[in-house]
C-alpha positions as CSV (number, residue, x, y, z in Angstrom):
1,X,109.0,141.0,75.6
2,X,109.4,144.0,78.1
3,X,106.2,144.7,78.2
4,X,105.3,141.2,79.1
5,X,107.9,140.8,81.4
6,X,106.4,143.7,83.3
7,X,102.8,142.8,83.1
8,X,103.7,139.6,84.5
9,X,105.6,141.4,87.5
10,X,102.9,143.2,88.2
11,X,100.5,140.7,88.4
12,X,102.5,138.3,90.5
13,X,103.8,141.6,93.0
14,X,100.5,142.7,93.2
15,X,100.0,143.2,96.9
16,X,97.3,140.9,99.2
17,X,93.8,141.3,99.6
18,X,92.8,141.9,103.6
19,X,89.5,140.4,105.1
20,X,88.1,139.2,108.1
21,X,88.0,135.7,109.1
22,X,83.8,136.1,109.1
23,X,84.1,136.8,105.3
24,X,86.2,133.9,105.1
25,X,83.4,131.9,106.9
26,X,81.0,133.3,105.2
27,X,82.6,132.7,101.5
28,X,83.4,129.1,102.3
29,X,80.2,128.1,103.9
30,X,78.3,129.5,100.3
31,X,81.2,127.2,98.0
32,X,81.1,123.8,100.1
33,X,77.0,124.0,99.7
34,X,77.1,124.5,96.2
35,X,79.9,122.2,95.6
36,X,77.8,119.3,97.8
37,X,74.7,120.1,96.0
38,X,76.6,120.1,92.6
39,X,78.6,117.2,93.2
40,X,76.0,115.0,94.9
41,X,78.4,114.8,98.2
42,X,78.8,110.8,99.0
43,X,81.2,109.0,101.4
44,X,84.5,107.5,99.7
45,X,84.0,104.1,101.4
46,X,82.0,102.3,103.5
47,X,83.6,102.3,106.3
48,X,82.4,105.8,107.2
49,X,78.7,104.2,106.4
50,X,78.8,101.7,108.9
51,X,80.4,103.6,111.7
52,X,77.2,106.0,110.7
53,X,74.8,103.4,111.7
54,X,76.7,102.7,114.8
55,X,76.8,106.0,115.8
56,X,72.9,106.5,114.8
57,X,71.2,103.3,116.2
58,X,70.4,102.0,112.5
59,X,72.9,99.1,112.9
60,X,72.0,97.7,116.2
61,X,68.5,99.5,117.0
62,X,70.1,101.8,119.3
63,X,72.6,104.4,119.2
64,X,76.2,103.2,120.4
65,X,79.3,105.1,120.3
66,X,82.2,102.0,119.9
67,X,83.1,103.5,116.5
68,X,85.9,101.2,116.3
69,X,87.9,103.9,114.0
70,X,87.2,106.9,115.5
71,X,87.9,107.8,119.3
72,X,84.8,106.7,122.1
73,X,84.4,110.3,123.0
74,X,84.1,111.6,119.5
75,X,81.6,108.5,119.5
76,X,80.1,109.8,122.8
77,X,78.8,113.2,121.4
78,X,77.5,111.4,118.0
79,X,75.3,108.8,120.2
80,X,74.1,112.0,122.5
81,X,73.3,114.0,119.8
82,X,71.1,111.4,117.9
83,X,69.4,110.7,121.0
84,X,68.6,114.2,121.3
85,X,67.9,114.8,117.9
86,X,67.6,111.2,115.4
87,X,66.3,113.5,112.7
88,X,69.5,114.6,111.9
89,X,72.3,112.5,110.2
90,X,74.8,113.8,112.7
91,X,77.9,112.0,111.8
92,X,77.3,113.9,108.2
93,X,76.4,116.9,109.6
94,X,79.6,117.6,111.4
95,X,81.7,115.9,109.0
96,X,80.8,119.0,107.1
97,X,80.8,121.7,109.6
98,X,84.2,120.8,110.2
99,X,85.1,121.6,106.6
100,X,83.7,124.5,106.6
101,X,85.3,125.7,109.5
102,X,89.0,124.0,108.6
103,X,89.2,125.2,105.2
104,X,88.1,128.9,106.0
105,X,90.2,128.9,108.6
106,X,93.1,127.7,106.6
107,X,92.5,130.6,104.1
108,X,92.2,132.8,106.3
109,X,95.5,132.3,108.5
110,X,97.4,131.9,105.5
111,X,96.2,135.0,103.3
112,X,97.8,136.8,106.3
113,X,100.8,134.8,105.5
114,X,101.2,135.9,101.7
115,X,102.0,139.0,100.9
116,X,101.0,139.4,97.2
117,X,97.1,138.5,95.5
118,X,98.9,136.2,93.1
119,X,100.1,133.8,96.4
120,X,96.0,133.9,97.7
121,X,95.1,133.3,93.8
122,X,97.4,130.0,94.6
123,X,96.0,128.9,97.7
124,X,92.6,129.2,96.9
125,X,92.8,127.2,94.4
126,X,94.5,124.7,96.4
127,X,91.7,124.8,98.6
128,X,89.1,124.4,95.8
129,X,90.8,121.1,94.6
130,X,91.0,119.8,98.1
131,X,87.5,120.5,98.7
132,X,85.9,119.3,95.8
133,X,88.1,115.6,96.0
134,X,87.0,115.9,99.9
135,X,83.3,116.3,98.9
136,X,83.0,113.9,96.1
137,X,84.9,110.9,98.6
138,X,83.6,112.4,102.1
139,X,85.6,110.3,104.5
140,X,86.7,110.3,108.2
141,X,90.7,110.2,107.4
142,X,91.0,113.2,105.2
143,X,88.6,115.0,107.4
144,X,91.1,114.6,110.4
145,X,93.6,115.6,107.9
146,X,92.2,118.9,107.1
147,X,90.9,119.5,110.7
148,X,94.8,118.8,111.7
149,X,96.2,121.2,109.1
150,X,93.7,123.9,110.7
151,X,94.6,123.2,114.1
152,X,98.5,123.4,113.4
153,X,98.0,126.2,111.6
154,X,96.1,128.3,114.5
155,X,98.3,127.0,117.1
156,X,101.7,128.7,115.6
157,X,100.1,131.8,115.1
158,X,100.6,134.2,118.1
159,X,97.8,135.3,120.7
160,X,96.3,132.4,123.1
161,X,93.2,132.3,121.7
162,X,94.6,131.2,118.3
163,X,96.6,128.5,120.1
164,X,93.9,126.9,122.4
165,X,91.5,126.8,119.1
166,X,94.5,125.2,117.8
167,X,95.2,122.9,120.0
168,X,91.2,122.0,120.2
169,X,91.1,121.5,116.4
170,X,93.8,119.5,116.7
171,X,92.2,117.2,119.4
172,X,89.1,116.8,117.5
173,X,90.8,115.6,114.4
174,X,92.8,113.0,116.8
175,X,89.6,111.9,118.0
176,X,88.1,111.4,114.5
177,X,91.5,109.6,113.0
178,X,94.5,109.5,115.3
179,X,96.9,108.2,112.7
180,X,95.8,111.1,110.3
181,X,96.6,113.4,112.7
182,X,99.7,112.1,113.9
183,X,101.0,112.0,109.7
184,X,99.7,115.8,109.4
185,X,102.3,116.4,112.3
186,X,105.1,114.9,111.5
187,X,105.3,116.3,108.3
188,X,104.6,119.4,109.7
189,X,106.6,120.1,112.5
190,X,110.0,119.9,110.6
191,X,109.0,123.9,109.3
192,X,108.1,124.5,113.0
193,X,111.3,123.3,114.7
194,X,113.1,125.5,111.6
195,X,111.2,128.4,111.8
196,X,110.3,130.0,107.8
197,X,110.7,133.2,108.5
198,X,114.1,133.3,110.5
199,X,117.1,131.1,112.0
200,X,117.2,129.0,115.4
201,X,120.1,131.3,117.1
202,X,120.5,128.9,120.2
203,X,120.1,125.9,122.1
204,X,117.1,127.2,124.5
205,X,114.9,128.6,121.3
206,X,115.5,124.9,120.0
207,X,114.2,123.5,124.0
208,X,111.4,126.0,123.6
209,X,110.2,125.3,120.4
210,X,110.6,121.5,121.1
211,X,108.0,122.0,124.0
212,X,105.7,124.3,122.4
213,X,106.1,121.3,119.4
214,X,105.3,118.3,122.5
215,X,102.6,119.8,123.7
216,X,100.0,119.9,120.9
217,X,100.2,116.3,121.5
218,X,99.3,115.5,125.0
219,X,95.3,116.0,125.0
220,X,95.4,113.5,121.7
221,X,97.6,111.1,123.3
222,X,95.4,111.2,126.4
223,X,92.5,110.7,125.1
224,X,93.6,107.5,122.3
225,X,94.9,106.3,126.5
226,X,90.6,107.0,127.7
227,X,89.6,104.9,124.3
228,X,91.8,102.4,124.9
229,X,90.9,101.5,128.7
230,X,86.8,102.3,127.5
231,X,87.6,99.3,125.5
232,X,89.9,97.0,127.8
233,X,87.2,97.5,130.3
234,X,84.8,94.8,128.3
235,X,86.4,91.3,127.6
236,X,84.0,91.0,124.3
237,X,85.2,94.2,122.9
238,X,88.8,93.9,124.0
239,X,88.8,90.3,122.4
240,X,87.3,92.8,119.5
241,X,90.3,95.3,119.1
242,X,92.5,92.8,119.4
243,X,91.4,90.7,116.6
244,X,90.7,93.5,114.4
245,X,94.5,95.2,115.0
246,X,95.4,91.6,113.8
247,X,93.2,91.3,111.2
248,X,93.6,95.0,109.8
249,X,97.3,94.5,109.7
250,X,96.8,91.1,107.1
251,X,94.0,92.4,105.3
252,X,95.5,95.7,104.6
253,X,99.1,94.1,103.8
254,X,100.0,93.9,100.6
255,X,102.7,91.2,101.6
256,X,99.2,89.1,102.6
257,X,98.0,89.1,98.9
258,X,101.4,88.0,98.3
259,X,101.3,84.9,100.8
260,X,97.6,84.0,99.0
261,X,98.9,83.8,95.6
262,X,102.1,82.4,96.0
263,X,101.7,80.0,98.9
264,X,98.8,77.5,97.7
265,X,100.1,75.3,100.8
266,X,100.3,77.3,104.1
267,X,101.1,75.7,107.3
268,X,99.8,78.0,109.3
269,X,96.2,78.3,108.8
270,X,94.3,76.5,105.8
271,X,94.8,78.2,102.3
272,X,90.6,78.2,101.7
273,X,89.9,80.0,105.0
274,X,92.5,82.3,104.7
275,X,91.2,83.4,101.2
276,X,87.7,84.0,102.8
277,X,89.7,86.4,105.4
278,X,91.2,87.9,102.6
279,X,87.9,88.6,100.7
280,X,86.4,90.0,104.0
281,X,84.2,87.4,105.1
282,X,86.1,85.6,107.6
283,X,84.3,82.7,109.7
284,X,84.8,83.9,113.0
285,X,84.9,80.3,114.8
286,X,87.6,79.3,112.6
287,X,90.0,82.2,112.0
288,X,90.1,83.2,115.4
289,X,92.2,85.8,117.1
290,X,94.9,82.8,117.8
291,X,94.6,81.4,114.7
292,X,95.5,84.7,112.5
293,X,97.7,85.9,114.6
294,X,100.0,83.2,114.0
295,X,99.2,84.2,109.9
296,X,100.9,87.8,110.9
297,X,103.9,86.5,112.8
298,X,104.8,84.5,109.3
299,X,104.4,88.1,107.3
300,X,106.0,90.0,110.7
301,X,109.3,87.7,109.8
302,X,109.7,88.5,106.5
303,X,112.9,89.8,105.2
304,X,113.5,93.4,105.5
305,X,114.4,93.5,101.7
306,X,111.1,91.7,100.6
307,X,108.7,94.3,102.3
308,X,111.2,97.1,101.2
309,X,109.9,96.0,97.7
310,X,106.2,98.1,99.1
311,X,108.1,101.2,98.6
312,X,109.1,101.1,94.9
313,X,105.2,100.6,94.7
314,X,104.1,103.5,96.3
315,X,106.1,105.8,94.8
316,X,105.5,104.4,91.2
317,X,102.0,104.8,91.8
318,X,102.3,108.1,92.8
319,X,105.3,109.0,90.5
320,X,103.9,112.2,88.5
321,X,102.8,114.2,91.9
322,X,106.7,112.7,93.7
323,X,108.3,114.1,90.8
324,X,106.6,117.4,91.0
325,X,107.2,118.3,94.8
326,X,111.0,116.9,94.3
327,X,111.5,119.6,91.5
328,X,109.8,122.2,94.0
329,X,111.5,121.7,96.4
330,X,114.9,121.5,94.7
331,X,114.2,125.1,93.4
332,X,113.1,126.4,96.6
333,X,116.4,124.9,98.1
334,X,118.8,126.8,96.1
335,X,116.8,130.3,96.6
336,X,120.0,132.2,97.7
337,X,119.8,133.3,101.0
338,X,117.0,131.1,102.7
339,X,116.2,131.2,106.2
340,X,113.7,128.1,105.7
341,X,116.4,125.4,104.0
342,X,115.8,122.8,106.6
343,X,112.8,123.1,107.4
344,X,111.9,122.4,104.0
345,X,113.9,120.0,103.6
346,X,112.9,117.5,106.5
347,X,109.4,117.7,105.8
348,X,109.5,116.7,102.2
349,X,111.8,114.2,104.0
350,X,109.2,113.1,107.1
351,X,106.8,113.0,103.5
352,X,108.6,110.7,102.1
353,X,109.8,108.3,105.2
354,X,106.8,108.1,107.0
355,X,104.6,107.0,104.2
356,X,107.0,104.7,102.7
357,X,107.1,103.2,106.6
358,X,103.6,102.4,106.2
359,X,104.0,101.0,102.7
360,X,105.8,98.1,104.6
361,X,103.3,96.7,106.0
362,X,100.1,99.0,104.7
363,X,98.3,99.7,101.3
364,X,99.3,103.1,101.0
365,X,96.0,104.6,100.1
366,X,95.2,107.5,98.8
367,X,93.6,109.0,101.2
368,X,96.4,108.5,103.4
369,X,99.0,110.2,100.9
370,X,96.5,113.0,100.7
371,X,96.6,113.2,104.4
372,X,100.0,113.6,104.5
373,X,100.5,115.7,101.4
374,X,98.2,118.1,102.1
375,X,100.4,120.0,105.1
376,X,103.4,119.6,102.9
377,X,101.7,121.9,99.9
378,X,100.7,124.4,102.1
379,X,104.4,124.8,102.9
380,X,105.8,125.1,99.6
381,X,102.7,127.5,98.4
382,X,103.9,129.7,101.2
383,X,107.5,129.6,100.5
384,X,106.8,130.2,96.7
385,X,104.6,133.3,97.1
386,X,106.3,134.8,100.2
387,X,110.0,133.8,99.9
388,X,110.8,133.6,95.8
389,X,111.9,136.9,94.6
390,X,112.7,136.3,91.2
391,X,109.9,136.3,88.7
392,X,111.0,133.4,86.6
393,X,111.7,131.5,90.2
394,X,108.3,132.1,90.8
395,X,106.7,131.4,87.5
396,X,108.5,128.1,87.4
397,X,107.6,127.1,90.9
398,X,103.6,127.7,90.1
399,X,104.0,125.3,87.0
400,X,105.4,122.9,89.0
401,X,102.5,123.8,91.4
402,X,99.7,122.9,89.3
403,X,101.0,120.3,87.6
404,X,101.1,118.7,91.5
405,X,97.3,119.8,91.6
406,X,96.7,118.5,88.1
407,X,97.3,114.9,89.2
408,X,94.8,115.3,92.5
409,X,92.4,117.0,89.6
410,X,92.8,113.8,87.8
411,X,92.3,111.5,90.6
412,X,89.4,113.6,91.2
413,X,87.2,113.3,87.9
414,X,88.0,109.6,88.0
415,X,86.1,109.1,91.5
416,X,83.4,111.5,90.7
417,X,82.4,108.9,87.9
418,X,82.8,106.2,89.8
419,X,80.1,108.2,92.1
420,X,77.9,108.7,89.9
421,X,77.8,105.2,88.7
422,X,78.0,104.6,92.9
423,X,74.6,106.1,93.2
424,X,72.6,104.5,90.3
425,X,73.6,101.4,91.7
426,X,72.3,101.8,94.8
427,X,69.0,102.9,94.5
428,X,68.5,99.7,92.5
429,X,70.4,97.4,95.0
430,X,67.8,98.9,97.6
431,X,65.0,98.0,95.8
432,X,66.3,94.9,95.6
433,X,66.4,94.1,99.0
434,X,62.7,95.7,99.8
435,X,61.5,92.8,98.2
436,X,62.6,90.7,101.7
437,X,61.1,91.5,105.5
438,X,62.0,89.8,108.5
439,X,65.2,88.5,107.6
440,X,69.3,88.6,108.0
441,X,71.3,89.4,105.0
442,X,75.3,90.1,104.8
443,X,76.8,92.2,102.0
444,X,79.5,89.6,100.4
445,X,82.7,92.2,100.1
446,X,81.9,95.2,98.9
447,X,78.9,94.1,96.7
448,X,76.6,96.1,98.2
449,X,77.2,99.9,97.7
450,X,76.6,101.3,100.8
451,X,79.4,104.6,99.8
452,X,76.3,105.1,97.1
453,X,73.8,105.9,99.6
454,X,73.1,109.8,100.3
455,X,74.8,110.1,103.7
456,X,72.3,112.5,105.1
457,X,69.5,109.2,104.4
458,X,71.3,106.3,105.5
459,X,69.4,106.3,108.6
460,X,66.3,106.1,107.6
461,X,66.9,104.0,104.8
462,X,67.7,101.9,106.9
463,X,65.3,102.2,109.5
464,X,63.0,101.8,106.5
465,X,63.6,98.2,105.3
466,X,62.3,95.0,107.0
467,X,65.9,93.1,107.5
468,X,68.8,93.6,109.0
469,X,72.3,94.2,107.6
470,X,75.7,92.2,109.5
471,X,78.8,93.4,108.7
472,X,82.2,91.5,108.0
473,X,85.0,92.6,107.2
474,X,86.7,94.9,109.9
475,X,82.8,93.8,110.9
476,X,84.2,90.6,112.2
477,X,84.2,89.5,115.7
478,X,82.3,92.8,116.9
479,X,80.1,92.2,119.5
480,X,76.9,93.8,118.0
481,X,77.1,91.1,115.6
482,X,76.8,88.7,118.7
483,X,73.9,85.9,118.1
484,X,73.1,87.7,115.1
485,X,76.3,85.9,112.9
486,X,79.1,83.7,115.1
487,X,80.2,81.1,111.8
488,X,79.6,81.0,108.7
489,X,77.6,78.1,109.6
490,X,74.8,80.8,110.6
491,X,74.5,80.8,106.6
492,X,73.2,77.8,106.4
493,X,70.8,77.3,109.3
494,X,69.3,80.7,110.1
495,X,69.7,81.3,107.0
496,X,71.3,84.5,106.7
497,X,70.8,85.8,103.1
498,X,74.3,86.9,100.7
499,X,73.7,89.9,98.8
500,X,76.6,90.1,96.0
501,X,77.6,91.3,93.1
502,X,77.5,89.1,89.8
503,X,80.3,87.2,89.2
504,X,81.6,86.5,92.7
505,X,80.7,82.8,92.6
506,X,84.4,81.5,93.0
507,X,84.4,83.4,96.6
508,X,80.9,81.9,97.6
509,X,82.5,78.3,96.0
510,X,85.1,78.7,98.4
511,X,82.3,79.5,101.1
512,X,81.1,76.3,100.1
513,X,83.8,74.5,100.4
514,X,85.2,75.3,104.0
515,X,82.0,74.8,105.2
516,X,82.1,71.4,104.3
517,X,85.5,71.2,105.4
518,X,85.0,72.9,108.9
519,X,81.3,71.5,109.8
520,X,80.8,68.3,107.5
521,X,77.7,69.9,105.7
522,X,77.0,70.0,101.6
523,X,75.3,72.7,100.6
524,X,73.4,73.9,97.3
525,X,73.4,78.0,96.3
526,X,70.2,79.1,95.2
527,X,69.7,82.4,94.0
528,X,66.4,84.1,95.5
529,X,66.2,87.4,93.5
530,X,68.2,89.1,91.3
531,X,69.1,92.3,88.8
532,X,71.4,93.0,85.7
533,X,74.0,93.9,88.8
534,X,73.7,91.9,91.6
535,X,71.9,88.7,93.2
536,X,70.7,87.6,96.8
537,X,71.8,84.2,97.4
538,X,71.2,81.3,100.1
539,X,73.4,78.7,100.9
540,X,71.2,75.6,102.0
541,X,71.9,72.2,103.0
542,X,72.3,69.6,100.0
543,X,69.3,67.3,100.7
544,X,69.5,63.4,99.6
């Protein structure tokens, strides 16, 4: 048992291994290309799609840079590098790069941190599940995540040229997803304001540090001001973030699905439309910016107590990995002698606050509890390897460790086969529509794939077919979609064509129905081609 006991201290007190950040580079740019070209890199959602086509032209015809998600200036440099270069997928392109650079950078800064081989043994496999879950669901929230976590990192470490990389980092991944950013530094800053590796003796190290804490956040805060007033400056795309905040906040609110379901009679709006807002294809005529945002003030007045109800969700849902980072850091609390006990503590408290906050009115997603997770495990892997002296401490802390990772593994596998599956049907649902030129179709929630598409192609996939794809959802209202789909009554006399999955008919039924309803027309479905997946509809007049 000795002998064990000692192989296993010398194994875990085994001391660093020191390199430069090029090797760091150098090692992460060879594992993300094999792990892309292993793991067939695709975008978690569409939503990253479509703001690709913006950005690249194959939306509109031309290149335009109102992302809607991501910042105007971020959306700037896109629409000047595609008109410099449309070859390239850009918004891909440095999607990537900006892993390459985050994660390396991350291993790099905190190798220098731990002091013994076991601790970078720890991390890099942190950074290896990370990776491969970012690569097998690319999308723009968890890349402003890691680009945060890179950027907060460089900007505590000392010498100005670490800070203003830092604090450029951190910009950028404001630009790409403010909110991501935002939830990277609030969990963050806690171990910041409570330094790790000593105590705050007085009142002016606490101004200081407050400062030095306030202003990493003025160049993102200025430039959410610049996108804001680039939008306010247009009435059509004002009248566009507007109805979109409005819309976000019911489609994204679980206490919306409740109001469908449970209130068959709603005073408000009518049920029917509302159930076409909630399945993403709103008419815009009817459910208008007015008209829904009465639908949010009835959700806004809800008891405190009902929407409380989101948390116990949440938290069940993500009860295994909660669990595991309580235990952590219980253990890591009661290390005698700690100089990091608060700090500690208030980020796994900012972890748990500000994501049940969003929970009360937002689907807590799991890229957003990624986002925010990911800052608060580099923490406690730091604290573990550099702070634990005691060898059981330690071993105990690792288990926990992995068994954290083990649930992100999990998660992991699970989306890679949805992928795969992603991308076979894809290719067919593209074939599909090849067999139509010259016409308008609209993708009827998320029947059409788009996530499955490669994302260095979607361009000229795009570019490639004879019609032209309108958006709904957060699509809704946008003025690119102006004269191209303003009511659903655009279904019937254009016709614009509804590419869907099989078995949606009770959604196009209910299509159907508030079209009648809203414009005094019967209509017949007839379906115009079709697959063992999915089927391109029309909705035509009823004729006598």
């Amino acid at each position: 048992m000795d002998r064990i006991y000692r192989l296993l201290f010398l194994f875990i007190s085994r001391k660093r291994i020191t390199f430069t950040y090029s090797l760091a580079l150098g090692v992460w740019i060879v594992i993300f290309l094999f792990l892309a070209w292993a793991l067939s890199i695709r975008f978690e959602s569409n939503d990253d799609v479509v703001m690709l086509m913006i950005s690249s032209g194959a939306y509109s015809g031309t290149p335009d840079y109102h992302l809607v998600f991501i910042n105007v200036i971020y959306g700037l440099l896109l629409k000047s590098l595609y008109f410099v270069l449309p070859g390239l997928e850009w918004y891909t392109v440095l999607f990537c790069l900006l892993h390459i650079i985050s994660f390396s950078l991350i291993f790099w800064i905190y190798s220098k941190r731990i002091t013994t081989a076991f601790g970078q043994l720890l991390l890099l496999l942190l950074l290896l599940v990370l990776q491969v879950r970012f690569i097998v669901g690319l999308q723009f929230t968890t890349t402003a995540a890691i680009v945060a976590c890179a950027g907060l990192a460089l900007y505590f470490e000392r010498g100005k040229n670490f800070k203003f990389i830092g604090l450029f980092l951190f910009l950028v991944a404001s630009l790409i997803r403010f909110e991501a950013a935002m939830l990277c530094f609030g969990v963050y800053a806690p171990v910041m304001l409570f330094p790790l590796s000593g105590r705050i003796r007085s009142k002016r190290q606490l101004l200081n540090t407050g400062l030095i804490l306030s202003a990493i956040l003025v160049l993102p805060v200025l430039a959410r001001v610049v996108d804001a007033q680039v939008y306010k400056h247009n009435s059509e795309w004002r009248y566009y973030v507007d109805y979109n905040r409005v819309r976000g906040a019911l489609n994204d609110n679980p206490n919306f699905a409740k109001l469908l379901n449970d209130n068959p009679i709603c005073s408000v709006a009518d049920i029917n439309d509302l159930r076409n807002l909630g399945n993403f294809i709103a008419d815009p005529v009817v459910l208008d910016l007015h008209a829904i945002t009465h639908v949010k003030e009835v959700l806004d007045i809800k008891p405190f107590f009902d929407k409380s109800q989101n948390i116990k969700t949440w938290v069940c849902f993500y009860v295994d990995t909660i669990v595991c980072i309580l235990l952590l850091i219980l253990l890591l609390m009661f290390e005698r002698k700690v100089t990091y006990r608060w700090g500690l503590l208030f980020s796994g408290l900012s972890f748990f606050m500000l994501l049940s906050w969003i929970s009360l009115n937002a689907t807590v997603k799991e890229r957003v509890f990624l986002s925010a997770i990911v800052p608060l495990l580099l923490i406690i892997i730091l604290l573990i390897t550099s702070y634990q002296k005691k060898i059981w401490k330690i071993v105990v802390s690792s288990v926990l460790y992995l068994l954290t990772l083990h649930t992100i593994i999990i998660q992991t596998v699970d989306m890679y086969a949805v992928k795969k599956e992603q991308r076979r049907i894809a290719d067919k649902q593209i074939n599909l529509i090849q067999r139509f030129t010259d016409c308008d179709f609209t993708p009827l929630g998320a029947g059409f794939i788009l996530e499955g598409l490669n994302p260095f192609g979607v361009t000229s996939i795009f570019k490639s077919l004879n019609v032209k794809m309108i958006g709904n959802g957060w699509m809704t209202q946008i003025p690119l979609n102006r004269g191209v789909m303003d009511s659903h009554l655009d279904f019937v006399e254009k016709p614009i064509l509804i590419f869907m999955a099989k078995g949606s008919d009770p959604v196009l039924y209910n299509i159907q129905h508030c079209i009648k309803k809203n414009y005094q027309i019967e209509t017949t479905l007839e379906v115009i081609a079709e697959d063992e997946l999915s089927e391109i509809i029309v909705i035509k007049k009823k004729t006598i």
